[in-house]
N, CA and C atoms of all chains as a GROMACS GRO file, in nm:
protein
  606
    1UNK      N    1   0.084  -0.120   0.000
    1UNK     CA    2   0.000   0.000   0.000
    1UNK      C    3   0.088   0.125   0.000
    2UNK      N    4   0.098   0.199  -0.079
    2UNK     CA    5   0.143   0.357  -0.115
    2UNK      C    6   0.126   0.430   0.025
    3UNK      N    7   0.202   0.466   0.087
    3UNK     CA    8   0.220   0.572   0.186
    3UNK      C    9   0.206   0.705   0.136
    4UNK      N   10   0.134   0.791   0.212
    4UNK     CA   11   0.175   0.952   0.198
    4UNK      C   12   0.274   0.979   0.199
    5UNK      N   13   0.310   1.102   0.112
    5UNK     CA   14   0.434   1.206   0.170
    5UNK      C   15   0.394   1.282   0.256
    6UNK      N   16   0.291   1.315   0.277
    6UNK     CA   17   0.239   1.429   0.381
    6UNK      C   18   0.123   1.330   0.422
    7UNK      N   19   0.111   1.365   0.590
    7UNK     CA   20   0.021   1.244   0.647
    7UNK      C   21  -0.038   1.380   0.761
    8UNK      N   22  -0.164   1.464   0.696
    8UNK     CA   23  -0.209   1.581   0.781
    8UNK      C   24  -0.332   1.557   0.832
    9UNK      N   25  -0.327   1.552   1.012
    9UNK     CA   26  -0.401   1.526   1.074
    9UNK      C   27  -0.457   1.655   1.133
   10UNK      N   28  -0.605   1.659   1.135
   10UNK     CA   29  -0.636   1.766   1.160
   10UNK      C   30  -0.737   1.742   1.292
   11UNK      N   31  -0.715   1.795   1.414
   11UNK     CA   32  -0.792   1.796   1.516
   11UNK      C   33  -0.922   1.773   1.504
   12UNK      N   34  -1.024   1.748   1.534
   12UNK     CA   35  -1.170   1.766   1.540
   12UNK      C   36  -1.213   1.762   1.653
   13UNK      N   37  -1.159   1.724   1.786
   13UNK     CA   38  -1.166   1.728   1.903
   13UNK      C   39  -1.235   1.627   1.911
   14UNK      N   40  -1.244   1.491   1.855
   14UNK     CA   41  -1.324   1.396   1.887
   14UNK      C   42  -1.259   1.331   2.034
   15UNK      N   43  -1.382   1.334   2.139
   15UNK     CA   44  -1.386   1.276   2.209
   15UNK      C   45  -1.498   1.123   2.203
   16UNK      N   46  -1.400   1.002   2.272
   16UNK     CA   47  -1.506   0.851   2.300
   16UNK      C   48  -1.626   0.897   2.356
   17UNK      N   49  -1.716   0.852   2.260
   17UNK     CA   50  -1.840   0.868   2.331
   17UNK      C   51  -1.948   0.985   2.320
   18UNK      N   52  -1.879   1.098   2.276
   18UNK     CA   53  -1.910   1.222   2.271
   18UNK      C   54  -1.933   1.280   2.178
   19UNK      N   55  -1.960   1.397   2.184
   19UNK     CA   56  -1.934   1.503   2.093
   19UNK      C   57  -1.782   1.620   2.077
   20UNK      N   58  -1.753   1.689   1.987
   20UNK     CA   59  -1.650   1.745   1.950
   20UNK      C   60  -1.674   1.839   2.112
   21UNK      N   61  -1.530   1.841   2.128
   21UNK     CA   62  -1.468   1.960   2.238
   21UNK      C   63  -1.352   2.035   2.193
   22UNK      N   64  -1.312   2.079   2.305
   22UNK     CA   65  -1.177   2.161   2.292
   22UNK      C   66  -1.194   2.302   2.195
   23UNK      N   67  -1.077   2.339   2.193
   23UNK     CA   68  -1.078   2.444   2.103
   23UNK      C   69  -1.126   2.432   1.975
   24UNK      N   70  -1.082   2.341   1.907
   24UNK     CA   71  -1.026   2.284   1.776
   24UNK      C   72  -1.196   2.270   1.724
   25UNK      N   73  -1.261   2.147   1.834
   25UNK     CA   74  -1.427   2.122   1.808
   25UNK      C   75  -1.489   2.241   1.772
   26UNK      N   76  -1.458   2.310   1.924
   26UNK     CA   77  -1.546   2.448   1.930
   26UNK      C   78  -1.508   2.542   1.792
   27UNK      N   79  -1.425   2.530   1.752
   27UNK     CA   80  -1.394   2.657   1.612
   27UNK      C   81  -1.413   2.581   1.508
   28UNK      N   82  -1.461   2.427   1.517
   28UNK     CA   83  -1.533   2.390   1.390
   28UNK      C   84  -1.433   2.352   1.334
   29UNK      N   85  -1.294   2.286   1.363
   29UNK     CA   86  -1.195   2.208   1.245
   29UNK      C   87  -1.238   2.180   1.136
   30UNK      N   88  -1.350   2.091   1.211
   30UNK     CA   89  -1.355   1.967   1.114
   30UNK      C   90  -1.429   2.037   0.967
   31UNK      N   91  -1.468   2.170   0.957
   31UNK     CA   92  -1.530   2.234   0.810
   31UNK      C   93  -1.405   2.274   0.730
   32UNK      N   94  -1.243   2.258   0.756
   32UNK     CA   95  -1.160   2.309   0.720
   32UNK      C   96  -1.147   2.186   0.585
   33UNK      N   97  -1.201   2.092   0.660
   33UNK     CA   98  -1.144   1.937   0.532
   33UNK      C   99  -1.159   1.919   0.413
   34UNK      N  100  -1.304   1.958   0.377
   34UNK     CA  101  -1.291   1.999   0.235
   34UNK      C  102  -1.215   2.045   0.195
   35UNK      N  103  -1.166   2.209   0.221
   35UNK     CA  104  -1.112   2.267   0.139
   35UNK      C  105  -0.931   2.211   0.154
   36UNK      N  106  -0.890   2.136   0.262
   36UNK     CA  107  -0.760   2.078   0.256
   36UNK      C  108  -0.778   1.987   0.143
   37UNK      N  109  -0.869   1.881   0.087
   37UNK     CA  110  -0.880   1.835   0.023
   37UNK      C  111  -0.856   1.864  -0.120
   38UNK      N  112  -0.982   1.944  -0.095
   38UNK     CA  113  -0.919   2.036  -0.202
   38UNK      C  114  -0.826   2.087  -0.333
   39UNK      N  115  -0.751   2.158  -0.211
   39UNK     CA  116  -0.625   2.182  -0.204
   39UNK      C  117  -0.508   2.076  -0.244
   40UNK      N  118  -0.523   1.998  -0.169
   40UNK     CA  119  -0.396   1.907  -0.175
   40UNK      C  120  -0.449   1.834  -0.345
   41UNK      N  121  -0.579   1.797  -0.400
   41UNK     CA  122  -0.602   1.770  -0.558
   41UNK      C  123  -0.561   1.913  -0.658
   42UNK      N  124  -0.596   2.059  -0.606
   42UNK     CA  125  -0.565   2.125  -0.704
   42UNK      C  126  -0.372   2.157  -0.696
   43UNK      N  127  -0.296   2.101  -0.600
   43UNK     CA  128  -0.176   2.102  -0.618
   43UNK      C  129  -0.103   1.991  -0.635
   44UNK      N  130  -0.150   1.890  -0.665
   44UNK     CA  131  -0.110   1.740  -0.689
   44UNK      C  132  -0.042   1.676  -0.604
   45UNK      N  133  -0.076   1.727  -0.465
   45UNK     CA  134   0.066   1.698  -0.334
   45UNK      C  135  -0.007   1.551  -0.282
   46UNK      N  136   0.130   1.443  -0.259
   46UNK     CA  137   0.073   1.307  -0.225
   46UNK      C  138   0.057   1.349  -0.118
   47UNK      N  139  -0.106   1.402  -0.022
   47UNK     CA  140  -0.069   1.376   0.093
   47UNK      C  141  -0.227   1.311   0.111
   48UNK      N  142  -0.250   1.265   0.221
   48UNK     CA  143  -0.389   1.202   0.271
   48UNK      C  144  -0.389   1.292   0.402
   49UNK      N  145  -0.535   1.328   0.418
   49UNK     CA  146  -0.601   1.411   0.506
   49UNK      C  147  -0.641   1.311   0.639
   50UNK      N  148  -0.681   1.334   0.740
   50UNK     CA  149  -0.738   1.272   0.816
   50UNK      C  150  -0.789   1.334   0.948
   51UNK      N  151  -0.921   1.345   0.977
   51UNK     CA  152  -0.982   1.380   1.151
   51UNK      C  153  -0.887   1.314   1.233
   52UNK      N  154  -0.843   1.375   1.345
   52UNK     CA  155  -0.827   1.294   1.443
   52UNK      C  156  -0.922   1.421   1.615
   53UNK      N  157  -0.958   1.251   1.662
   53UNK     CA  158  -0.984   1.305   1.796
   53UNK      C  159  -0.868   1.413   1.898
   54UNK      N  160  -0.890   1.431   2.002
   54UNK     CA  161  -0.820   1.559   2.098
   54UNK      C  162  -0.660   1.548   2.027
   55UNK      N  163  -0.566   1.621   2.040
   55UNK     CA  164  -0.444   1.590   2.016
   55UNK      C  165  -0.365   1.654   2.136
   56UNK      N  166  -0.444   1.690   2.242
   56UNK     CA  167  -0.353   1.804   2.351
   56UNK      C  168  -0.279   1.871   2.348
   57UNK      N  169  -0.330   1.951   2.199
   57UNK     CA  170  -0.315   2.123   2.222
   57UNK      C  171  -0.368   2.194   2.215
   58UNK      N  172  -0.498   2.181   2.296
   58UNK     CA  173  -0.582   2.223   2.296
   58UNK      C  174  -0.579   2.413   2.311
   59UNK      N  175  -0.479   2.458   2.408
   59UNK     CA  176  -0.474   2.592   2.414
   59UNK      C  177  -0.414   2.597   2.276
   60UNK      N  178  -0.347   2.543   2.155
   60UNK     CA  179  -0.349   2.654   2.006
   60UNK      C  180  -0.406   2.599   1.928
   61UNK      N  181  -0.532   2.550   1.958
   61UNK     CA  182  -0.622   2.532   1.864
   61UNK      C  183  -0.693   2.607   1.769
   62UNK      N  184  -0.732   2.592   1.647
   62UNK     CA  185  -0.736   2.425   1.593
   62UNK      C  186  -0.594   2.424   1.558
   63UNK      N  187  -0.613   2.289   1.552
   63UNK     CA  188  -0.468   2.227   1.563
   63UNK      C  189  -0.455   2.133   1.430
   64UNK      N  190  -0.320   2.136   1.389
   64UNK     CA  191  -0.297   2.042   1.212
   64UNK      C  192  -0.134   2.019   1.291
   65UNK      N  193  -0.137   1.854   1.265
   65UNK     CA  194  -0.012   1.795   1.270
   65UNK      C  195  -0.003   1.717   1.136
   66UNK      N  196   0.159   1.772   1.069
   66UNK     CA  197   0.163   1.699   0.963
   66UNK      C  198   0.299   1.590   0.985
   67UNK      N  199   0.290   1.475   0.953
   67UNK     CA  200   0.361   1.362   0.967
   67UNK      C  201   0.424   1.323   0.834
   68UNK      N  202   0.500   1.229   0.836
   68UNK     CA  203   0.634   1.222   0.903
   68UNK      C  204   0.723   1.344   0.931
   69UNK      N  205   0.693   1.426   0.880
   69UNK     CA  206   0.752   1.585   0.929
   69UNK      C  207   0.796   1.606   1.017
   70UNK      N  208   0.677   1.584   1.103
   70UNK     CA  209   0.624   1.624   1.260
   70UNK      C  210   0.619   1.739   1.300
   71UNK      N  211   0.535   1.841   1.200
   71UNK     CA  212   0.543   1.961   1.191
   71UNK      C  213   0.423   2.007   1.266
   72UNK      N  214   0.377   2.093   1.386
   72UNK     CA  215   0.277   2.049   1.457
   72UNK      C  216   0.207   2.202   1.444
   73UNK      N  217   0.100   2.241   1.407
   73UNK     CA  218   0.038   2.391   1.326
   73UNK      C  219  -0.043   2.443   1.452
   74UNK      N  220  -0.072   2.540   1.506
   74UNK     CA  221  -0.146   2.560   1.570
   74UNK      C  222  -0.213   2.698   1.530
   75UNK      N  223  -0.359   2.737   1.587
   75UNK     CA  224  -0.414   2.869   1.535
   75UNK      C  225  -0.443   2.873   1.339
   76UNK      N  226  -0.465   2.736   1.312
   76UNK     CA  227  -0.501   2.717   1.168
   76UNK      C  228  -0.634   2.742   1.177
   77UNK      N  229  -0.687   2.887   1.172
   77UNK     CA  230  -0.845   2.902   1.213
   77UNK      C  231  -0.851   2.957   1.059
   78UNK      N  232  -0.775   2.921   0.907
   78UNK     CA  233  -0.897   2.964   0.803
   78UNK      C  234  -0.830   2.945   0.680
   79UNK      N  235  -0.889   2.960   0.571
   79UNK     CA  236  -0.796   2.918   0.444
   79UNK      C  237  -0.665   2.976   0.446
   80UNK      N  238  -0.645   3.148   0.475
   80UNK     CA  239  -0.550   3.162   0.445
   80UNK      C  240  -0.429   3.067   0.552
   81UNK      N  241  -0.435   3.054   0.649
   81UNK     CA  242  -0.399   2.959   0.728
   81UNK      C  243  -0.295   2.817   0.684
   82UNK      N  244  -0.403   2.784   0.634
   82UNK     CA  245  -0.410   2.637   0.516
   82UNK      C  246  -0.340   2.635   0.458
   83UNK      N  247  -0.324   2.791   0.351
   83UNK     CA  248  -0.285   2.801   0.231
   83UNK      C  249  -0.148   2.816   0.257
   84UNK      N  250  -0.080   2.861   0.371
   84UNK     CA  251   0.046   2.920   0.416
   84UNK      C  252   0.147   2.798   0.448
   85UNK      N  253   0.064   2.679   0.510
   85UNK     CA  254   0.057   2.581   0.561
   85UNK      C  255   0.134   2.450   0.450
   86UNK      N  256   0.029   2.448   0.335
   86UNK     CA  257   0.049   2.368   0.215
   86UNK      C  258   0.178   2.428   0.141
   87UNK      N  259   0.160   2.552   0.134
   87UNK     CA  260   0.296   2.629   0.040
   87UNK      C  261   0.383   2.597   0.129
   88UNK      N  262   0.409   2.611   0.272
   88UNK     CA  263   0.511   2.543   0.289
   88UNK      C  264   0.574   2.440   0.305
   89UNK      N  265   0.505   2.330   0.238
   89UNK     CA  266   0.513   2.205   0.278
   89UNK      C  267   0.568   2.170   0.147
   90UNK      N  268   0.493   2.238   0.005
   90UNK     CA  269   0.544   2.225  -0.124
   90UNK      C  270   0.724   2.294  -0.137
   91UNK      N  271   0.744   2.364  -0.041
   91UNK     CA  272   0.880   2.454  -0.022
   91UNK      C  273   0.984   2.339   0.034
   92UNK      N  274   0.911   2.255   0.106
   92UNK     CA  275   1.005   2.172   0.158
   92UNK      C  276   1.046   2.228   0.320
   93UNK      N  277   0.972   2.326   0.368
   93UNK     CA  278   1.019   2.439   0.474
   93UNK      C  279   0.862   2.457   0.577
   94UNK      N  280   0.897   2.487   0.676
   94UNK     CA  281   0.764   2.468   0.756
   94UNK      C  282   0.702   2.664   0.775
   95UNK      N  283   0.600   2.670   0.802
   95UNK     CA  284   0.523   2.790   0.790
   95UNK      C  285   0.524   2.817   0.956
   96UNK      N  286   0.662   2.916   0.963
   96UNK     CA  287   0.696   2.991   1.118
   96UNK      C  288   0.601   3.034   1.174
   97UNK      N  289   0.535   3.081   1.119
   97UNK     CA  290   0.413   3.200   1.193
   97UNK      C  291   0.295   3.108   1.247
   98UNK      N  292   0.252   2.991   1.203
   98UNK     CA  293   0.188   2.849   1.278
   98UNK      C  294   0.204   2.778   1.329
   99UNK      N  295   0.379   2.748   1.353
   99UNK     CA  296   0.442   2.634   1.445
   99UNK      C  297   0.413   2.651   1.543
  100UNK      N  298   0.349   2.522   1.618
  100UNK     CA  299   0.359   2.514   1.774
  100UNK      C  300   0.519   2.478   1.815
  101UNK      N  301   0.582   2.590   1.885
  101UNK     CA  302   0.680   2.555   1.948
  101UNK      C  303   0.745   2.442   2.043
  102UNK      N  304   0.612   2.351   2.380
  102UNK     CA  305   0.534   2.245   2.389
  102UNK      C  306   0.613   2.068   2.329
  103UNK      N  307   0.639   2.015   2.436
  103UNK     CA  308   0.670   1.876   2.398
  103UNK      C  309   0.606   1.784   2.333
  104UNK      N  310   0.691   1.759   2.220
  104UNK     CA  311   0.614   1.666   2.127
  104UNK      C  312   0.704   1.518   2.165
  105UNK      N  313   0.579   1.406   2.143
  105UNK     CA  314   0.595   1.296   2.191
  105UNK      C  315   0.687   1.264   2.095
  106UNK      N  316   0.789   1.100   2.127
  106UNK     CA  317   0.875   1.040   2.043
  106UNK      C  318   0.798   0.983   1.960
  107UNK      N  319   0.680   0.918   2.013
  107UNK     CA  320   0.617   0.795   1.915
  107UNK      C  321   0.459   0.891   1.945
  108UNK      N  322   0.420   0.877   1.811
  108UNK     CA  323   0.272   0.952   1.845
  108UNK      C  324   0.141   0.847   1.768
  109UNK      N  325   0.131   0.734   1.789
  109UNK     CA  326   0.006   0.653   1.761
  109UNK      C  327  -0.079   0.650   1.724
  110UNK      N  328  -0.128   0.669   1.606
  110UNK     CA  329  -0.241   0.666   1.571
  110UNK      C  330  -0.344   0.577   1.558
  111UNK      N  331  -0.489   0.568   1.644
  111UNK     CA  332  -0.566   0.436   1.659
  111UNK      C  333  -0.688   0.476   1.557
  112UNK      N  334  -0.678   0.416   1.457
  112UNK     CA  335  -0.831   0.472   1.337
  112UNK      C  336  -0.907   0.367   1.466
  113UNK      N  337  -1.007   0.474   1.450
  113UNK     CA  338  -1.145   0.419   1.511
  113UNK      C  339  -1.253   0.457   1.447
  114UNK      N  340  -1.212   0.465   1.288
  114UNK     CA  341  -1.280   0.463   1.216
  114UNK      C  342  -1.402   0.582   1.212
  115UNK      N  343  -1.374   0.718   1.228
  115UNK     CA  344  -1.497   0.833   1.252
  115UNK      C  345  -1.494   0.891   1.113
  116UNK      N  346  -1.656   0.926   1.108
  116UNK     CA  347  -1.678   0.976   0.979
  116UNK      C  348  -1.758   1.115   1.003
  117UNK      N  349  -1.712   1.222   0.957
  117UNK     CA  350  -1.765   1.331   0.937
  117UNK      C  351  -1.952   1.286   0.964
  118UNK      N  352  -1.980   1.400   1.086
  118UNK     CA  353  -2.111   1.373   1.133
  118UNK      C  354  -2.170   1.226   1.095
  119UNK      N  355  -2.099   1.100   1.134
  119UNK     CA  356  -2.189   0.996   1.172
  119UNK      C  357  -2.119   0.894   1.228
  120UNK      N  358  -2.129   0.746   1.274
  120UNK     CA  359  -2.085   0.695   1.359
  120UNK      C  360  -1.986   0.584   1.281
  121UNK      N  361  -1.935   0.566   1.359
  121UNK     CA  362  -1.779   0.495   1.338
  121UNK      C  363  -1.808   0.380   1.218
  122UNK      N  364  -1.755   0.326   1.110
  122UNK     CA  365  -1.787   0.260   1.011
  122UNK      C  366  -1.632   0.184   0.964
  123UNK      N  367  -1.657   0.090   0.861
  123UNK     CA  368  -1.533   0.041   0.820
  123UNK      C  369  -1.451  -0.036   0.886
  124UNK      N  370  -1.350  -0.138   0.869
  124UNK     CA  371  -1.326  -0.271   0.912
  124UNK      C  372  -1.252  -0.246   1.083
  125UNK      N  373  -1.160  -0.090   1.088
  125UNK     CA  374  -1.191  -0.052   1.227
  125UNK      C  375  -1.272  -0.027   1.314
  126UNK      N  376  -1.382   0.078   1.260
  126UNK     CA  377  -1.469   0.107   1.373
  126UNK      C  378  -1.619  -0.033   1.424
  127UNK      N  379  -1.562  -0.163   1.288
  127UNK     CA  380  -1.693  -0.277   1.285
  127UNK      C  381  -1.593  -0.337   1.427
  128UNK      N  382  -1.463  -0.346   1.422
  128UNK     CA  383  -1.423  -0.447   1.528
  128UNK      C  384  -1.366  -0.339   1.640
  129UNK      N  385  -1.456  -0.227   1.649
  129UNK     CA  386  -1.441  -0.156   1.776
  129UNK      C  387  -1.288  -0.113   1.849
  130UNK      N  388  -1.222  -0.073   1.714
  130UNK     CA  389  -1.087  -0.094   1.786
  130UNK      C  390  -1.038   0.027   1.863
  131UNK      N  391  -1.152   0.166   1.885
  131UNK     CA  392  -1.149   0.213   1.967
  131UNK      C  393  -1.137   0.171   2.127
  132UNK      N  394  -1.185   0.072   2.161
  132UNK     CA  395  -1.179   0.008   2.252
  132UNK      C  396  -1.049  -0.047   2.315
  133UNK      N  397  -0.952  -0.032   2.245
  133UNK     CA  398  -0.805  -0.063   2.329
  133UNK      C  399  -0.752   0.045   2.326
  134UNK      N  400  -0.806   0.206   2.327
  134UNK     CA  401  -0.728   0.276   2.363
  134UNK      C  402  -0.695   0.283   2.474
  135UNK      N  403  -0.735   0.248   2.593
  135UNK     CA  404  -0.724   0.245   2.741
  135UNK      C  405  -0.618   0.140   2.779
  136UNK      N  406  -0.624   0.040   2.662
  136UNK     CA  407  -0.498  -0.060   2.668
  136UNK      C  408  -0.369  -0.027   2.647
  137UNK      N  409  -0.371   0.034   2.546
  137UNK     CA  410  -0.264   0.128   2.463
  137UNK      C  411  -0.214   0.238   2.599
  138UNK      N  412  -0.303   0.335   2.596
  138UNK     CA  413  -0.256   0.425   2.741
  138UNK      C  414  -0.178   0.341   2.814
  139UNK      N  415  -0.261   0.289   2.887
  139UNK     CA  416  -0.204   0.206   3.011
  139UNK      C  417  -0.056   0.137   2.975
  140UNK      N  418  -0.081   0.056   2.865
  140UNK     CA  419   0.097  -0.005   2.855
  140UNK      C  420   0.179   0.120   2.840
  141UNK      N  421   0.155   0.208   2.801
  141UNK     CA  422   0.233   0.350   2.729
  141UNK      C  423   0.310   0.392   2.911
  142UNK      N  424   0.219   0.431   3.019
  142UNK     CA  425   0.240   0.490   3.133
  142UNK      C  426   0.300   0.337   3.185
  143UNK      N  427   0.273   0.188   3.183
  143UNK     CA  428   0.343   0.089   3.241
  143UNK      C  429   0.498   0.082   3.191
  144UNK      N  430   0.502   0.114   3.092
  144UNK     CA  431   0.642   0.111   3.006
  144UNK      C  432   0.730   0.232   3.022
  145UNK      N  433   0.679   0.343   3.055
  145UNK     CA  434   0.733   0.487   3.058
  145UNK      C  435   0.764   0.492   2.956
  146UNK      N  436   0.684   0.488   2.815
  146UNK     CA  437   0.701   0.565   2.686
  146UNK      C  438   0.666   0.695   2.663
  147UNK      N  439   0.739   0.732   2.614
  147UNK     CA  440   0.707   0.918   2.553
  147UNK      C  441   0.626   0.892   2.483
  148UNK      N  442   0.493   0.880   2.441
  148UNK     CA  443   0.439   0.821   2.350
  148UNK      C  444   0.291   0.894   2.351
  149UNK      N  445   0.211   0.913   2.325
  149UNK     CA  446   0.119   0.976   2.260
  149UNK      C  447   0.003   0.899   2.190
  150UNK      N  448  -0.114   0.876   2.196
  150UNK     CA  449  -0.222   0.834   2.160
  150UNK      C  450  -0.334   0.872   2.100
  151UNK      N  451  -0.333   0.860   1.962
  151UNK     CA  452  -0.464   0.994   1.891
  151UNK      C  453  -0.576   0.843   1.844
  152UNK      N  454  -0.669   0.880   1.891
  152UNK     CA  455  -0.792   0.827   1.777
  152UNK      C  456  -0.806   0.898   1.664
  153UNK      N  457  -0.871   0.854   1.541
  153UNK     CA  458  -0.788   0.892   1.408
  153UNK      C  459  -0.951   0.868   1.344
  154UNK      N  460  -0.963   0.923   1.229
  154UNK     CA  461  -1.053   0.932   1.150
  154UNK      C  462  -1.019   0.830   1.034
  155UNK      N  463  -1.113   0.780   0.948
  155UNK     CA  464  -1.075   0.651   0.863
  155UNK      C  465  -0.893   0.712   0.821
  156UNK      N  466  -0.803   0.606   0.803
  156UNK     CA  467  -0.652   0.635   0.724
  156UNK      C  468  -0.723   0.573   0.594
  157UNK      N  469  -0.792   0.510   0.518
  157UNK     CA  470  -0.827   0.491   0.423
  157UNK      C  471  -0.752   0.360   0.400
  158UNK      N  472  -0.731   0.278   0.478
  158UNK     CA  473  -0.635   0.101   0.507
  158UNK      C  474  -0.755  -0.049   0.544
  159UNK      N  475  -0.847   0.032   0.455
  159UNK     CA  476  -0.956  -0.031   0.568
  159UNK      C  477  -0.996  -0.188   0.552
  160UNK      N  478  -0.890  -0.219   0.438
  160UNK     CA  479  -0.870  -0.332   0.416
  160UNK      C  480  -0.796  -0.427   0.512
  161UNK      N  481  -0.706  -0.365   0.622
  161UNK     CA  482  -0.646  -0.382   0.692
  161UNK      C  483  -0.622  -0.369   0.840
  162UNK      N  484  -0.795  -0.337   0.857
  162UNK     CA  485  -0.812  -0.296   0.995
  162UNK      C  486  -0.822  -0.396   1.098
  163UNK      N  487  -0.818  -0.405   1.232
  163UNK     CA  488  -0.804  -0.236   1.275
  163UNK      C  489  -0.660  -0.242   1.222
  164UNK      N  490  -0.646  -0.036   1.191
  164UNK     CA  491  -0.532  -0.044   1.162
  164UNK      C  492  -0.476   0.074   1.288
  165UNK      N  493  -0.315   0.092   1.267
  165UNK     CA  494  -0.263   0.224   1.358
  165UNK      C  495  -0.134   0.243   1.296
  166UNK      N  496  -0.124   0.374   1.331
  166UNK     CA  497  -0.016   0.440   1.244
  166UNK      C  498   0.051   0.516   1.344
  167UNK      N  499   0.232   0.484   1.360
  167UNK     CA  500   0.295   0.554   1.432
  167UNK      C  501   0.411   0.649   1.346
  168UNK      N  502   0.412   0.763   1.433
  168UNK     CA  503   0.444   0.873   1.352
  168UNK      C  504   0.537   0.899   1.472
  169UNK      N  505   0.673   0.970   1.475
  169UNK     CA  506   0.740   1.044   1.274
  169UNK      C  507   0.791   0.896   1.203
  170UNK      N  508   0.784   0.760   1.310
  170UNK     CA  509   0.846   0.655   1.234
  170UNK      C  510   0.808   0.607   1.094
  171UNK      N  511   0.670   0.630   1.086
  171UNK     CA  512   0.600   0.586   0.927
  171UNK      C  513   0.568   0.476   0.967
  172UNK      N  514   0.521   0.384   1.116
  172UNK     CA  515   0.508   0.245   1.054
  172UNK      C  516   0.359   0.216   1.028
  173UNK      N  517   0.346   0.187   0.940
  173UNK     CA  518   0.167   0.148   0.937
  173UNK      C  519   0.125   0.000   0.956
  174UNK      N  520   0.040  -0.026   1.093
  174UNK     CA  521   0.015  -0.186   1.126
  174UNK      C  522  -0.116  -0.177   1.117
  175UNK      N  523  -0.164  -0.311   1.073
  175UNK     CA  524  -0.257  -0.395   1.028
  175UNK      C  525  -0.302  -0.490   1.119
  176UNK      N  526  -0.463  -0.529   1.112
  176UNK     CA  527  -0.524  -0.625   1.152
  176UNK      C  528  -0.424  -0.665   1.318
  177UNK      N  529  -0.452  -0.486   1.377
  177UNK     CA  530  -0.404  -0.522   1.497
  177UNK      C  531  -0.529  -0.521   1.617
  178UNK      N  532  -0.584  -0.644   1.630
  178UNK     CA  533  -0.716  -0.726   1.678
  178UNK      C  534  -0.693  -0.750   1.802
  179UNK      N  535  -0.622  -0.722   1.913
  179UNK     CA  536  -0.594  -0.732   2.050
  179UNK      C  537  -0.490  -0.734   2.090
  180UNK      N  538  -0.416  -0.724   2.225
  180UNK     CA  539  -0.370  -0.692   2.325
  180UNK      C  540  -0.215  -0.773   2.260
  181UNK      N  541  -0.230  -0.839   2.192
  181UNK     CA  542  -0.092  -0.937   2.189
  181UNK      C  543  -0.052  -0.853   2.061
  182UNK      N  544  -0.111  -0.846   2.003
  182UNK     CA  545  -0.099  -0.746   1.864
  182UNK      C  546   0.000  -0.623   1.927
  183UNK      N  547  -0.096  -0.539   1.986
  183UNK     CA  548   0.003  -0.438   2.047
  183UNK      C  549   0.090  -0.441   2.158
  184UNK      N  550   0.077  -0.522   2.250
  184UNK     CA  551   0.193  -0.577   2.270
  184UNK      C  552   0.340  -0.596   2.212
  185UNK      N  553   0.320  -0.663   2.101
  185UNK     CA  554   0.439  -0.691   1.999
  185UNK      C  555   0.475  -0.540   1.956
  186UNK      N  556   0.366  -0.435   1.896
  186UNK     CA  557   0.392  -0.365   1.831
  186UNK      C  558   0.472  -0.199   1.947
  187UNK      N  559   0.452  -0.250   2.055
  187UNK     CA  560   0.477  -0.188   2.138
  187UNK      C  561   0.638  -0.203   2.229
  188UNK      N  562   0.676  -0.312   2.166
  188UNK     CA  563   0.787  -0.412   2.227
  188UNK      C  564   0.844  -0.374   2.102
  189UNK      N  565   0.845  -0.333   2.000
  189UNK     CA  566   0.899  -0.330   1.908
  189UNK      C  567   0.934  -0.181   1.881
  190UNK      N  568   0.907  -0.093   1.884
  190UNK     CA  569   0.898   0.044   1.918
  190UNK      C  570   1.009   0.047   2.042
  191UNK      N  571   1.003  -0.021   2.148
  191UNK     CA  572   1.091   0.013   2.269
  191UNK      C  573   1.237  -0.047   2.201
  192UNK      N  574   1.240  -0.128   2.090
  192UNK     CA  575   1.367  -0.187   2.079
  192UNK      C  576   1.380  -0.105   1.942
  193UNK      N  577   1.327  -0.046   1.929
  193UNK     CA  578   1.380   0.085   1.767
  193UNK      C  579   1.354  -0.018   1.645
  194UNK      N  580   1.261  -0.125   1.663
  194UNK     CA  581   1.234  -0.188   1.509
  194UNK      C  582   1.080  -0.185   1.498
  195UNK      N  583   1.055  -0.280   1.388
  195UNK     CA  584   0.873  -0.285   1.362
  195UNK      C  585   0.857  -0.422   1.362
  196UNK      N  586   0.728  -0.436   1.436
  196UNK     CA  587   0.684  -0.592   1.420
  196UNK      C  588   0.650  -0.598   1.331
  197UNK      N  589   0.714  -0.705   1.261
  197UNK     CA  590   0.689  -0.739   1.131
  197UNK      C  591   0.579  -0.778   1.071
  198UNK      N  592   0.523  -0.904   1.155
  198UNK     CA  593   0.452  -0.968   1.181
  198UNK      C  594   0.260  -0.912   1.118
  199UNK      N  595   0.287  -0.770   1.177
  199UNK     CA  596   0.164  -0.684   1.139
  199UNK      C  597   0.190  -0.594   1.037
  200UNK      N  598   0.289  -0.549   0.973
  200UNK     CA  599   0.348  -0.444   0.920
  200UNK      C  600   0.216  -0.401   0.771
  201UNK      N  601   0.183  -0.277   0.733
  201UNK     CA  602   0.140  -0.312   0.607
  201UNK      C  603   0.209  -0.256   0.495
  202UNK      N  604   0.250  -0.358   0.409
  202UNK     CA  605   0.327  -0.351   0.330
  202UNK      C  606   0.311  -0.200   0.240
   0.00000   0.00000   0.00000
């Protein structure tokens, strides 16, 4: 099976049992996916998208971890966000102004 | 903010507004996350635990994906499963055994 080059997990705050929490829930991640989708078809980048439940960072939420990278995004609250995000990933270079430290 | 060595990914199979589906979320493999934790704090691993939205492996479920290593395991169906895959991680290799190709 073909692996990603980019493996971007995007918070949704899924909690067992529950409904979405945290920051990430509360600001609605999970409407960002489309347009990552998107995105990653109108730039031909091998990567696969994926929800994931809490990731505990919750204070810089919403939150995007991209793998094998391990590039960890925080305050990704909107396209332009995204867009800063993907360009730097096509750069080969991570997008300073979103890194969680 | 400390990022874990090994960061785990458990598909438990979640689908944008509806309930868990696909060859992970049919054999409930949400259900060993508490297993997973627990060996993680018995072992003193730096290690990290996300429930995950379909990886799209679903041929191969349950599946889990550990990151920044890349390893992607398969038809990991209980406690001995991760076990191995967890024993294998502490010695810097991959159980083979589950690996998906």
């Amino acid at each position: 099976m073909d692996k990603p080059t980019y493996h971007i997990f995007v918070c949704a705050g899924f909690r067992a049992g529950g409904n979405p929490q945290g920051n990430c829930g509360k600001k609605n991640s999970a409407a960002f996916l489309p347009y990552i989708e998107n995105e990653i078809l109108d730039r031909g980048m091998d990567a696969q998208v994926t929800a994931a439940g809490c990731m505990k960072a919750c204070d810089y939420g919403p939150v995007m971890v991209v793998y094998p990278q391990g590039l960890w995004y925080g305050r990704v609250d909107g396209e332009a966000a995204i867009d800063a995000i993907l360009d730097a990933l096509e750069d080969g270079g991570a997008a300073a102004a979103h890194l969680i430290d």
